[in-house]
C-alpha positions in Angstrom: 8.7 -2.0 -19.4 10.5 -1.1 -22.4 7.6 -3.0 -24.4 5.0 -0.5 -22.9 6.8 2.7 -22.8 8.3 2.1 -27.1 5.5 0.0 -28.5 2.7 1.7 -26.8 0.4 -1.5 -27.0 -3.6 -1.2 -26.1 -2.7 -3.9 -23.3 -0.3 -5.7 -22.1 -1.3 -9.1 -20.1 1.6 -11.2 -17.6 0.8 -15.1 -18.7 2.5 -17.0 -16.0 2.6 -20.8 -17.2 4.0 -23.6 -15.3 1.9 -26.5 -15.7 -1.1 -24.3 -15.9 -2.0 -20.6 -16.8 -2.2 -17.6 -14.2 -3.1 -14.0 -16.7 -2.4 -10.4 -15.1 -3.1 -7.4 -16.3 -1.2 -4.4 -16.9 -2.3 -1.0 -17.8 1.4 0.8 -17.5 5.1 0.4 -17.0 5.1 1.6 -13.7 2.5 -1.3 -12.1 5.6 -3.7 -13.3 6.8 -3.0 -10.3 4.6 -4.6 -8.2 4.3 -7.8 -9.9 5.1 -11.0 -8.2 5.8 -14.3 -10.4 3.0 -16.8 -9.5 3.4 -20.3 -10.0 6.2 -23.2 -9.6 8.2 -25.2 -12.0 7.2 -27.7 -14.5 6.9 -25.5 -16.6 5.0 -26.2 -20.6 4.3 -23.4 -22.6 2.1 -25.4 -24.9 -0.2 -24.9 -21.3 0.3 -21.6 -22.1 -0.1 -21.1 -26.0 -3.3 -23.3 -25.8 -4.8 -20.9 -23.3 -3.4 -17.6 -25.5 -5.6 -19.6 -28.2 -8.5 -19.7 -26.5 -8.7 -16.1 -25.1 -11.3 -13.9 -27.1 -8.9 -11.4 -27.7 -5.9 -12.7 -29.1 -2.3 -11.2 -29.2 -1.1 -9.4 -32.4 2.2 -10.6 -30.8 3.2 -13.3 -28.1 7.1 -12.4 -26.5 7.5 -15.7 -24.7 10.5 -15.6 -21.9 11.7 -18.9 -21.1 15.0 -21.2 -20.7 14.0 -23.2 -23.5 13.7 -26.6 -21.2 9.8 -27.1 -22.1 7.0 -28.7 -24.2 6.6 -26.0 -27.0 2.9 -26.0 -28.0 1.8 -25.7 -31.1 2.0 -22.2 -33.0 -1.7 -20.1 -32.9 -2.6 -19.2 -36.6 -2.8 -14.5 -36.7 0.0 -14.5 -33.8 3.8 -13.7 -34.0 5.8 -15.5 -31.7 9.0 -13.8 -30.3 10.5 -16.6 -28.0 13.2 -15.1 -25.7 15.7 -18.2 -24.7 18.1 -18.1 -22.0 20.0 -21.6 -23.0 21.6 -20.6 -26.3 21.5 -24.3 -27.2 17.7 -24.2 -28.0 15.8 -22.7 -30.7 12.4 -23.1 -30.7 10.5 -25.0 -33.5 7.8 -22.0 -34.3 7.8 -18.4 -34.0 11.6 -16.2 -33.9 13.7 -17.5 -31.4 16.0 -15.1 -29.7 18.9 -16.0 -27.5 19.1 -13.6 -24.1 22.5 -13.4 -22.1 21.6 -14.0 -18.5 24.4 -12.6 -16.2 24.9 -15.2 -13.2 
């Protein structure tokens, strides 16, 4: 939300990766709200980065939410990587790595 509403971006897609890649769509803050998480576990974002890859229209910049238990992928060449990590143990091996506080 706060992406949208501050950074004003010309879109804003939802990659859910688990062991495979499920894109959303979003054309404002407020259709956050009705989002649902698709997917299950076994989670690899390198699933995920290969498809960002592919796509036609690439990211200027890839914010990746994640605990940091995963296969990382390899970094895509013209895309910034912001990885948000819950485990403050990890640090990923491409991209900016910052450490969220999750409250339990």
């Amino acid at each position: 939300s706060h992406i949208m509403s501050h950074c004003e971006p010309d879109w804003l897609k939802l990659l859910w990766v688990d062991a495979r890649c499920t894109e959303e769509e979003l054309e404002s803050a407020e259709e956050l709200a009705f989002v649902k998480p698709v997917g299950g576990g076994g989670t690899d974002m390198g699933v995920g980065l290969k498809y960002v890859s592919e796509m036609t229209n690439k990211p200027e910049t890839l914010v990746i939410l994640t605990d940091g238990y995963t296969p990382w992928g390899t970094a895509i060449d013209d895309v910034n990587i912001i990885w948000g990590i819950t485990e403050k143990s990890i640090t990923a091996p491409h991209g900016k790595t910052i450490h969220i506080e999750v409250s339990k």
